[in-house]
C-alpha positions in Angstrom: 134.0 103.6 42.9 135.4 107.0 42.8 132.8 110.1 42.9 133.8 113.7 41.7 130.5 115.3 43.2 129.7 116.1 46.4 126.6 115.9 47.9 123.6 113.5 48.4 124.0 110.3 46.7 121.7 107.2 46.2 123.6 104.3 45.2 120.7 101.8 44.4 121.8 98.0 43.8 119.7 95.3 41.7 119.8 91.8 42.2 117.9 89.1 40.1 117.4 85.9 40.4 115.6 84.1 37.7 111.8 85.7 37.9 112.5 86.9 41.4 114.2 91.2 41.5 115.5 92.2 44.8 117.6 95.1 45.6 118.9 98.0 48.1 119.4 101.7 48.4 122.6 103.2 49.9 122.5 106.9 51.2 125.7 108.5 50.8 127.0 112.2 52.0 130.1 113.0 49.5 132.4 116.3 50.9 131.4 118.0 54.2 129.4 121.2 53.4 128.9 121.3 56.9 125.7 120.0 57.2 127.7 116.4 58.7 129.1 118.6 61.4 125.5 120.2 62.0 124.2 116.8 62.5 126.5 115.6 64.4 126.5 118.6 66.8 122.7 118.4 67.0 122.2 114.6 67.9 124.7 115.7 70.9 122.4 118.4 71.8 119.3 116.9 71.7 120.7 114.2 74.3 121.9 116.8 76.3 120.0 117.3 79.8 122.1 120.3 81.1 120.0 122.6 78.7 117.4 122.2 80.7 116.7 123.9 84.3 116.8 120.6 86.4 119.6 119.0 84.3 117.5 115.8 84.0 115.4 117.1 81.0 116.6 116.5 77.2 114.6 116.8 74.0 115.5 112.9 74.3 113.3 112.8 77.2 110.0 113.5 75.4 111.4 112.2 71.5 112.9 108.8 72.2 114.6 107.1 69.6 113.3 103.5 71.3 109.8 105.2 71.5 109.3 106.0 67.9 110.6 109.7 68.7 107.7 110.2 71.1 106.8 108.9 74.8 104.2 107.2 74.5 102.6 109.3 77.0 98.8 110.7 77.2 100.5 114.5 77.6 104.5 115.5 77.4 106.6 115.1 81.2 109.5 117.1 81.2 110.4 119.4 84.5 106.3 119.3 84.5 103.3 118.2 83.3 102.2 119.7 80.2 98.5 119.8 78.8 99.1 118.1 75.1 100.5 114.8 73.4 104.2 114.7 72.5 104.2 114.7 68.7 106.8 112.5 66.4 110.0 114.2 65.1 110.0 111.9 62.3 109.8 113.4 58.5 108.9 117.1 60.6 111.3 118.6 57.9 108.0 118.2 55.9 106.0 120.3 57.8 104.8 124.1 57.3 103.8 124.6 60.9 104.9 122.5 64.0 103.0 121.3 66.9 99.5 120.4 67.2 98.3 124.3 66.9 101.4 125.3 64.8 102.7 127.9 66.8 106.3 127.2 65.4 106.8 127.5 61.2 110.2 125.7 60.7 112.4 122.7 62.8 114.8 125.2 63.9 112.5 127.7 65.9 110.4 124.5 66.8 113.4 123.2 68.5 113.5 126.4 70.8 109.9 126.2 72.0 110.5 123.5 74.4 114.2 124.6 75.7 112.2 127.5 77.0 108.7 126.4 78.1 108.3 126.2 81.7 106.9 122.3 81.9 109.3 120.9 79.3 113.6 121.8 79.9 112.2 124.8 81.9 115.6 127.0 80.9 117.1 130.4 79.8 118.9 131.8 77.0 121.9 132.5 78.8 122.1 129.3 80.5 121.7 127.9 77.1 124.6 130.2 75.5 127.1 129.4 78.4 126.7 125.5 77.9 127.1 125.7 74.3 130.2 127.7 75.4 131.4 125.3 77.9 130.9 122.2 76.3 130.7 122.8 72.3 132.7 125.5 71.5 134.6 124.0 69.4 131.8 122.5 67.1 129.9 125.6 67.4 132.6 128.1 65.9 133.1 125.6 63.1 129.6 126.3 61.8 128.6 130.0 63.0 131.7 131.5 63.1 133.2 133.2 66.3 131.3 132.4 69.4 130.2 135.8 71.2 131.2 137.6 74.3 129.3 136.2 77.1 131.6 138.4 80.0 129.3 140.7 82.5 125.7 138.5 81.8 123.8 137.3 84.6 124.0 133.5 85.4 120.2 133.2 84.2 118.4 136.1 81.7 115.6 135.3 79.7 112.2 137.3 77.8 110.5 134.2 79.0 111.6 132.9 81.8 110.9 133.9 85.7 110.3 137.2 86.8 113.8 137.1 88.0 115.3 136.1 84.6 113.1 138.9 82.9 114.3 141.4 84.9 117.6 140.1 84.5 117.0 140.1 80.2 115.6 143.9 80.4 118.4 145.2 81.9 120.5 143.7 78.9 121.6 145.8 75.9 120.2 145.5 72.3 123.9 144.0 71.6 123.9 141.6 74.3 120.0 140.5 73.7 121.3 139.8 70.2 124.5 137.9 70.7 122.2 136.1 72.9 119.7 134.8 70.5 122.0 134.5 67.8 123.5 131.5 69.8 120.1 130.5 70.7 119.1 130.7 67.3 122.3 128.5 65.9 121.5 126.0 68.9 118.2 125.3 67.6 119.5 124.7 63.7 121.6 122.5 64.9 119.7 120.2 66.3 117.1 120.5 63.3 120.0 119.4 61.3 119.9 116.2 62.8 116.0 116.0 63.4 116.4 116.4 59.2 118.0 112.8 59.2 115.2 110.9 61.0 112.5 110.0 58.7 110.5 106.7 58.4 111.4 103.8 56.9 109.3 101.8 54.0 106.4 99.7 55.6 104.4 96.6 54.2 102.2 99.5 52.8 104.9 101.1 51.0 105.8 97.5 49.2 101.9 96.5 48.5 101.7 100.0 46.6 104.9 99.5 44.7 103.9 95.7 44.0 101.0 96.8 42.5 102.4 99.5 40.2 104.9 96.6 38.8 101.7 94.1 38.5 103.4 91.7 41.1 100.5 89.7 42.5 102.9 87.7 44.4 104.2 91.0 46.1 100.6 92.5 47.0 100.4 89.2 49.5 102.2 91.4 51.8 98.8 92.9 52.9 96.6 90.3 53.8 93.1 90.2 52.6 91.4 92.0 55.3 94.0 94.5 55.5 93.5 95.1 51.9 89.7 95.4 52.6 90.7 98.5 55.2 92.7 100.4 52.5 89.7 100.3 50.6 87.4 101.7 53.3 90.6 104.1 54.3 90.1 105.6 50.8 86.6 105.5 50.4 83.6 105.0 52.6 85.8 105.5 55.9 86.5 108.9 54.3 89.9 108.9 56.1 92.4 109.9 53.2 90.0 112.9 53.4 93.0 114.3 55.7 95.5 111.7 55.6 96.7 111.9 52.2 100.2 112.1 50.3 103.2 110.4 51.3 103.4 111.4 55.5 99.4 110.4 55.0 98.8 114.0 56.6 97.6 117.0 54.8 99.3 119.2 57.2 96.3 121.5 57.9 94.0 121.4 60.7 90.4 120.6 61.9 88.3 120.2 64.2 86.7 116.9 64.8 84.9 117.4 68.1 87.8 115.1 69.8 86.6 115.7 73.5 88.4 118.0 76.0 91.2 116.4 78.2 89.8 118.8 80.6 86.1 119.4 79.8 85.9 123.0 82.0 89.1 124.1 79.9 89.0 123.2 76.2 92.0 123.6 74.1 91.2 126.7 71.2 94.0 124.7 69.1 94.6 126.6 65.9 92.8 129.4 66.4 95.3 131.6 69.2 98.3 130.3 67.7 98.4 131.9 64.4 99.2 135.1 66.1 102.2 133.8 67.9 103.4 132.4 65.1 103.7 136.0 63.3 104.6 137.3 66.3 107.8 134.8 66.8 110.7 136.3 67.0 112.6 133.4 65.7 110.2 132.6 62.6 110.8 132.1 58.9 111.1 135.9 58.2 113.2 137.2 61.4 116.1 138.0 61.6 117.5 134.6 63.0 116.0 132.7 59.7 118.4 131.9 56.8 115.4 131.3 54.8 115.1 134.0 51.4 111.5 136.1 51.9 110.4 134.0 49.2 110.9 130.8 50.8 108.0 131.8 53.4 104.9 131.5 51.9 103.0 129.8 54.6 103.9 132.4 56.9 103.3 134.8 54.2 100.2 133.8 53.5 98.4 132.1 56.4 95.0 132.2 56.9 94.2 134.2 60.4 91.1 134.7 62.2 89.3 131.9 60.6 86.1 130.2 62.4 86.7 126.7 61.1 90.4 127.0 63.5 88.8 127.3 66.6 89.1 123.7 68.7 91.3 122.6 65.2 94.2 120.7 65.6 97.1 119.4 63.5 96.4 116.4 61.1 98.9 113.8 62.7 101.0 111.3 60.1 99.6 108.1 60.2 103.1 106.6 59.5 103.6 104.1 62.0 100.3 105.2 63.9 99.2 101.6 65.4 102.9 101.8 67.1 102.0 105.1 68.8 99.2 104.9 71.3 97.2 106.7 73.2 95.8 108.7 70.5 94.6 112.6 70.0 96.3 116.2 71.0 95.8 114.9 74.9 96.3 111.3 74.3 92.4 111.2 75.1 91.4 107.6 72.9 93.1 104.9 73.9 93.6 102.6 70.7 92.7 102.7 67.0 89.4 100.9 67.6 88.6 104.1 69.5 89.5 106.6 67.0 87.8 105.3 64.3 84.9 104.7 66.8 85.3 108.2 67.4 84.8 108.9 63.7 82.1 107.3 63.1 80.5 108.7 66.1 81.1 112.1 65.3 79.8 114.0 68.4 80.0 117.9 68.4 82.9 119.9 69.3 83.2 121.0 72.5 84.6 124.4 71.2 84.4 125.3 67.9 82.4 123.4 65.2 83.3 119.9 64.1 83.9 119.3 60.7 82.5 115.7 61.0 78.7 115.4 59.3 76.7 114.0 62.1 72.6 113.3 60.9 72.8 115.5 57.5 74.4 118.0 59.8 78.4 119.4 58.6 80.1 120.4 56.1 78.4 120.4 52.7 81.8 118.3 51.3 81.5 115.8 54.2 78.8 112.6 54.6 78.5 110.9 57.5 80.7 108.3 58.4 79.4 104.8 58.4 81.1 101.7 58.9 80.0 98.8 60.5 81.7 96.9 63.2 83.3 94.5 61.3 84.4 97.5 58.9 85.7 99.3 62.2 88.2 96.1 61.9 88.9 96.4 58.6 90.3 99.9 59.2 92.2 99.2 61.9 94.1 96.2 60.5 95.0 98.4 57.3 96.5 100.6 59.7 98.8 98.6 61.2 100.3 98.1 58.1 101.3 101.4 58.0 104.6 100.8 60.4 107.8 100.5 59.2 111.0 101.5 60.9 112.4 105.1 62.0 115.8 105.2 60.1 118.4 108.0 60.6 120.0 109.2 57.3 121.7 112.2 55.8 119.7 114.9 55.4 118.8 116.2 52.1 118.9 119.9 51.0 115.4 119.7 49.3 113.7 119.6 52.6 110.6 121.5 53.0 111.3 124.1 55.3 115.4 123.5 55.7 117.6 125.9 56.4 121.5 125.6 55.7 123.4 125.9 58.9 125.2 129.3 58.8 126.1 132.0 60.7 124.1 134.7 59.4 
């Protein structure tokens, strides 16, 4: 088979057999545009523990490819202990806003958050530009172009580092600042580029839905009947599609749902102080680091600030292979599904902010309470399970939401 296109390519192959249909799908990249190289560079950087301050610390560390790109950990360990869950990288190419709060509006600046923060690689932008210097040169300059002059920095610089390395960073010129970030910038696309190819794979879910749009009774068996009995619930009584909707079973907004404080004397705000430092980033959708056309950013654009209803809200999670991700919440504070929809049905109020979760007539006037009775409670949780499928790595498309093109602009 010869192909005269380059580009993204499914090559989907049918096999029947009598009554029986079977058949596969085949991602194929044809020509280099670059973006192979990006991903390649990226999955080498994301492994890569001597971008981080103790050299032991990779975005590997926290995003484990055997771990469903998580830890499995109540709150993220990386040079410290930090004070929220570690959140999938799975299908993030979907999102508007990353982390639980969505301080970050794209994969590429997400990717930069943790390289700097103090618990997590603990580093420094000009360590960071001297190890892509050292050991990816190469790979870099086939991307971005000519890699800058690094001659007369300090060893460490950084705006958000130590008082020594912000000292060190003010004493820097505008240039040098720039040439700087610029590499900082590129490092984090990078790695995006590969974070683009890791996505979730179909689940029994996936192949009851489509074995029910081809009326194949034999197919639905895949769900057994009390499974079947929880998708009902999910969609309907248990309210839960309410929020976990569309394809990623997320609505990619936030709420509050009175999810108790990891640390009852300090609650988390969530939502509501990030949407500042989101507009304040300098490495969001419309700096000067972003490829991304003005028109592109719309959620940044547009985004709602200074709204009650954000105050103690929190990121809707995918539920794509949720029952294979314990503990649960933005502090890993239930411990298993029969506690989160326990929690639901509960509804207790927030500790900051106002829960969005009726509760005795009380709530939002869209909302009724939640009530499901124990053997219901099982119902649920069985349909979730069927939710897991497996994390496959595969080229990533241009149509993204939120993808940039590796440049050097």
């Amino acid at each position: 088979m010869k192909f005269s296109m380059t580009g993204w390519w499914d090559m989907r192959l049918a096999i029947q057999a009598g009554d029986v249909t079977d058949g596969a799908v085949f991602n194929v990249i044809v020509g280099d545009s670059g973006q192979a190289r990006a991903v390649a560079l990226g999955k080498r950087l994301f492994t890569d523990a001597r971008l981080s301050r103790n050299g032991a610390v990779s975005c590997a560390s926290c995003h484990a490819s055997d771990r469903q790109f998580q830890d499995g950990l109540p709150v993220g360990r990386g040079v410290g202990v930090g004070k929220r869950r570690t959140m999938p990288v799975a299908a993030t190419a979907y999102s508007p806003f990353l982390f639980w709060d969505g301080r970050k509006d794209s994969q590429w600046s997400q990717a930069l958050g943790p390289l700097e923060d103090g618990v997590e690689d603990g580093g420094n932008r000009v360590q960071f530009a001297r190890v892509v210097r050292a050991h990816y040169r190469r790979e870099y300059e086939s991307l971005f172009g000519a890699f800058p002059n690094l001659q007369g920095l300090p060893a460490d610089a950084s705006p958000l580092g130590s008082a020594d390395e912000r000292e060190a960073w003010s004493r820097l010129t505008n240039e040098q600042r720039d040439a700087v970030n610029r590499v900082f910038a590129n490092l984090g696309k990078a790695i995006a580029a590969y974070e683009r190819t890791v996505s979730y794979g179909d689940s029994r879910f996936d192949r009851y839905v489509d074995a029910v749009l081809k009326g194949d009774r034999g197919g639905q068996q895949t769900l057994s009947a009390q499974e079947v009995k929880g998708l009902r619930l999910f969609i309907g009584k248990a309210q839960c599609a309410t929020c976990h909707n569309g394809p990623l079973l997320t609505d990619q907004a936030f709420h509050n749902t009175g999810i108790p404080p990891r640390e009852p004397a300090r609650p988390d705000r969530g939502r509501a102080p990030a949407t500042a430092k989101v507009l304040a980033d300098e490495f969001n959708c419309l700096s000067r680091y972003s490829d991304a056309p003005p028109q592109a950013c719309q959620e940044l654009s547009f985004m709602a600030t200074g709204e009650p209803g954000m105050e103690g809200a929190f990121k809707t999670p995918s539920l794509r292979n949720v029952a294979l991700r314990a503990p649960y919440m933005h502090a890993g504070q239930l411990a298993n599904l029969d506690e989160v929809v326990t929690h639901y049905v509960r509804s207790p109020a927030a500790a900051v902010g106002h829960s969005e979760l009726a509760h005795g007539g009380q709530g939002h006037t869209e909302r009724k309470p939640i009530r499901l009775t124990e053997e219901e409670t099982r119902d649920v949780v069985s349909f979730l399970s069927s939710l897991s499928g497996p994390i496959v790595e595969r080229p990533s498309r241009p149509d993204y939401h939120g993808s940039e093109q590796v440049s050097g602009r």
